[in-house]
MDAnalysis code that builds the backbone (N, CA, C; Angstrom):
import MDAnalysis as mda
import numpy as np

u = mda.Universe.empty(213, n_residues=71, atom_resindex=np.repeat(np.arange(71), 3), trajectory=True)
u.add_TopologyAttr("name", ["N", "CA", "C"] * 71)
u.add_TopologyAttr("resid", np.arange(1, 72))
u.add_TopologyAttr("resname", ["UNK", "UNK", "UNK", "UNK", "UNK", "UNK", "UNK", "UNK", "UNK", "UNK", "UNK", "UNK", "UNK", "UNK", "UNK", "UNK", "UNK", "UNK", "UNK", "UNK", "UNK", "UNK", "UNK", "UNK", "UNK", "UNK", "UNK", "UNK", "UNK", "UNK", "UNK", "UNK", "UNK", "UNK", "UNK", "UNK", "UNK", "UNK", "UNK", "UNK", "UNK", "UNK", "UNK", "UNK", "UNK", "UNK", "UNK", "UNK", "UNK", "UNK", "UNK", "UNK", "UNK", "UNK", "UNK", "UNK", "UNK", "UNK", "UNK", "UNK", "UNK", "UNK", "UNK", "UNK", "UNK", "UNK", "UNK", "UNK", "UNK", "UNK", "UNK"])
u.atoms.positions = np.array([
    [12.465, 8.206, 118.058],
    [11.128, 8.231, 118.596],
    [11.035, 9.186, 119.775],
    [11.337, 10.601, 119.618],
    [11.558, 11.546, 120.454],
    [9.817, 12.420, 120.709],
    [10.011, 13.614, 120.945],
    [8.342, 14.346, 120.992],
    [9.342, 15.412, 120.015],
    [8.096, 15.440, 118.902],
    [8.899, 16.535, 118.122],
    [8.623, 17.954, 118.363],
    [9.340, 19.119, 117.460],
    [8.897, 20.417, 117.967],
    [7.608, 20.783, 118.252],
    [6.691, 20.826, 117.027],
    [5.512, 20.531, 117.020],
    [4.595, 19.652, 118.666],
    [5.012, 18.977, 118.448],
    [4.355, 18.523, 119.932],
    [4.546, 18.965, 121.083],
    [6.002, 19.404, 121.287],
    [6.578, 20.160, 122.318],
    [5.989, 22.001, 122.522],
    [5.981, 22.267, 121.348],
    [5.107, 23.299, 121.348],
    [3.557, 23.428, 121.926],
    [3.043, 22.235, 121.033],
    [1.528, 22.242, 121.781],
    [1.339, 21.803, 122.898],
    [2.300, 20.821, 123.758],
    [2.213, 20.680, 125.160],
    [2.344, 22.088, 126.017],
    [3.562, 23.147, 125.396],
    [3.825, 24.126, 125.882],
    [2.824, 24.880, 125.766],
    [1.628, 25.311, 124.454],
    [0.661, 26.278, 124.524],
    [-0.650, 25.544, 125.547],
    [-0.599, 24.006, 125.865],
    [-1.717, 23.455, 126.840],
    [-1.741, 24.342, 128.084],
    [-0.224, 23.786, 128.902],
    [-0.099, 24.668, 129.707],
    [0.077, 26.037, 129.868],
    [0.224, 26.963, 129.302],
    [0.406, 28.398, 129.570],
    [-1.415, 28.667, 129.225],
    [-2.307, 27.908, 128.529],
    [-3.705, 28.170, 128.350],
    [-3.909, 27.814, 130.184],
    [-3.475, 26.481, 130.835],
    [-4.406, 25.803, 131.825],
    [-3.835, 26.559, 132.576],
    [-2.386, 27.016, 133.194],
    [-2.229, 27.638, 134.279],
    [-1.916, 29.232, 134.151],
    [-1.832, 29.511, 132.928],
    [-1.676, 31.512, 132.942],
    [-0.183, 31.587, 132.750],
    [0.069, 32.945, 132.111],
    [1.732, 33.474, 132.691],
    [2.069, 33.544, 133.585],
    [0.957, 34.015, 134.325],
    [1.272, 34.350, 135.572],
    [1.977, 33.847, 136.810],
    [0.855, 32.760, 136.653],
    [1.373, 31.241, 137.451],
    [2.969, 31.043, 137.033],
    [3.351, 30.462, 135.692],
    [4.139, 30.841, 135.061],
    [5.492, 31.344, 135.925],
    [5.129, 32.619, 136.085],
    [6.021, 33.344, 135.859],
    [6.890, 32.890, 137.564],
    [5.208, 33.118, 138.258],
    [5.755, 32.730, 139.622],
    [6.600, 32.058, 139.979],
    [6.028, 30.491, 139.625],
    [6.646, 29.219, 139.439],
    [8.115, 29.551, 139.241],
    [8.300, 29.940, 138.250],
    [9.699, 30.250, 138.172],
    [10.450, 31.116, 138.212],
    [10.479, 31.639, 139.686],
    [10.963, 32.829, 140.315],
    [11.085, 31.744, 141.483],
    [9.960, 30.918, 142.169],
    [10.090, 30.396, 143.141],
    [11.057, 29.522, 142.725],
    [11.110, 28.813, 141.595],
    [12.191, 27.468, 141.869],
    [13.601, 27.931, 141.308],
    [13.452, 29.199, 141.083],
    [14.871, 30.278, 140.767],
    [15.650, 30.499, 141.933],
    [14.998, 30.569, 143.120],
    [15.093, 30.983, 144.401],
    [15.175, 29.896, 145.104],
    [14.362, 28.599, 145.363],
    [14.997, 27.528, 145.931],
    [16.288, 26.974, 144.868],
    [16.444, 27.398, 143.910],
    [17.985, 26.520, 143.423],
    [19.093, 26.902, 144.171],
    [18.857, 28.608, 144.234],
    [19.831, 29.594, 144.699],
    [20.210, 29.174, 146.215],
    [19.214, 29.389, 147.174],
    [19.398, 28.714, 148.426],
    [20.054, 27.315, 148.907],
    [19.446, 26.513, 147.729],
    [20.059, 25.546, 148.002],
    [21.793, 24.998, 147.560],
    [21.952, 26.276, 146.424],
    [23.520, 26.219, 146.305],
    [24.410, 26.491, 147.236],
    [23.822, 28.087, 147.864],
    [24.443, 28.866, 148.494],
    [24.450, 27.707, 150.258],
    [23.828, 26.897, 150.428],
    [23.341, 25.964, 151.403],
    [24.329, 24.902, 151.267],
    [24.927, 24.237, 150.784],
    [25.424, 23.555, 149.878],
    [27.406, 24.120, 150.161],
    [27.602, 25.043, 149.234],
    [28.543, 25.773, 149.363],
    [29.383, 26.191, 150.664],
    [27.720, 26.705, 152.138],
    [27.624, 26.660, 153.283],
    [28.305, 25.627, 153.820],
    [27.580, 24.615, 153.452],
    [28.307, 23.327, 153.997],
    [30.135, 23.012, 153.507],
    [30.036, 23.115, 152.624],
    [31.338, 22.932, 152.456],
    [32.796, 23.479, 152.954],
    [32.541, 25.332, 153.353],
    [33.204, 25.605, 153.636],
    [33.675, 24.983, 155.193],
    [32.174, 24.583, 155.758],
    [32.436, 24.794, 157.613],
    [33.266, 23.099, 157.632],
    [32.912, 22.071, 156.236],
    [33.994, 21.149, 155.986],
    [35.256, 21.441, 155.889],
    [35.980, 22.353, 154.901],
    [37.118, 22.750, 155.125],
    [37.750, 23.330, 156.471],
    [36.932, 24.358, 157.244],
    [37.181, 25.302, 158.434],
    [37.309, 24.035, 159.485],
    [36.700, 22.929, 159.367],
    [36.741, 21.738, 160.240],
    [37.971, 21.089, 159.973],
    [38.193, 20.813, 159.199],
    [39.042, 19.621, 158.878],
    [40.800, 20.244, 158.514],
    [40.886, 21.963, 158.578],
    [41.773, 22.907, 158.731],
    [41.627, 22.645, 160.793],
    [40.989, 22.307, 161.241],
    [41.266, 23.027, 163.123],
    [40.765, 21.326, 163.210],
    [40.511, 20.354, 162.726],
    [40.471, 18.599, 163.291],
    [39.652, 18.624, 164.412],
    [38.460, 18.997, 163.865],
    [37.168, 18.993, 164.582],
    [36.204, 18.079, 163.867],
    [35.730, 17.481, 165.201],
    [34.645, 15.903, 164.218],
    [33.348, 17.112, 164.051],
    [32.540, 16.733, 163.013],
    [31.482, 16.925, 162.552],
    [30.149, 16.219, 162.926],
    [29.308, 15.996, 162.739],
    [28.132, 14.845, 163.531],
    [28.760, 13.210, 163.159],
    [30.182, 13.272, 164.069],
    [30.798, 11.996, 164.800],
    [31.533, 11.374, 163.884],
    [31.946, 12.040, 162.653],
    [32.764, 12.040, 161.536],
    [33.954, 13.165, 162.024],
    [35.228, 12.097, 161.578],
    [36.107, 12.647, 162.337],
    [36.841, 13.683, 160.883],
    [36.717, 14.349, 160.903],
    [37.524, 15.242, 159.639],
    [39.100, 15.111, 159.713],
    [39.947, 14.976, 160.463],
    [41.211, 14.991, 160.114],
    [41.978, 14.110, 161.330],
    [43.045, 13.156, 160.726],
    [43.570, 12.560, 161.806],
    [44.992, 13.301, 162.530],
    [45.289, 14.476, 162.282],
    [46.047, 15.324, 162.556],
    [46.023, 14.969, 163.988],
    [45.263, 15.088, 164.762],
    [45.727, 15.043, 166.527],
    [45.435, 13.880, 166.992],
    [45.753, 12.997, 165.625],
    [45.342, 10.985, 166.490],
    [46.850, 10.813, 167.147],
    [46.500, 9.924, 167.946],
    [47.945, 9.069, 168.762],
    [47.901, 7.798, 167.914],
    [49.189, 7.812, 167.507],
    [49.723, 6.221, 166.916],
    [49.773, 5.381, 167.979],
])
């Protein structure tokens, strides 16, 4: 009990009638571009996790490495 091609199609020709290619096209350039940012954002973060937790520096009060704890 899925939406078949047929339906999926005519949902697809509704919209490209109600909002244009254009719109379209925009749309997805813009959310091409927030994916990208938000990987590269993402990725960002991760490294300055490693670069932290390589030199045992806390992060917002998260301690990354117990390397310089006293027993």
């Amino acid at each position: 009990m899925g939406i078949s091609v047929t339906q999926l199609l005519i949902v697809l020709a509704i919209i490209m009638i109600v909002f244009g290619t254009k719109r379209l096209r925009n749309l997805g350039s813009d959310l091409g571009g927030a994916i990208k940012s938000f990987r590269a954002a993402v990725k960002e973060g991760s490294d300055e996790q490693k670069v932290a937790e390589e030199k045992g520096i806390t992060i917002d009060g998260e301690v990354t490495s117990k390397k310089n704890e006293e027993v």
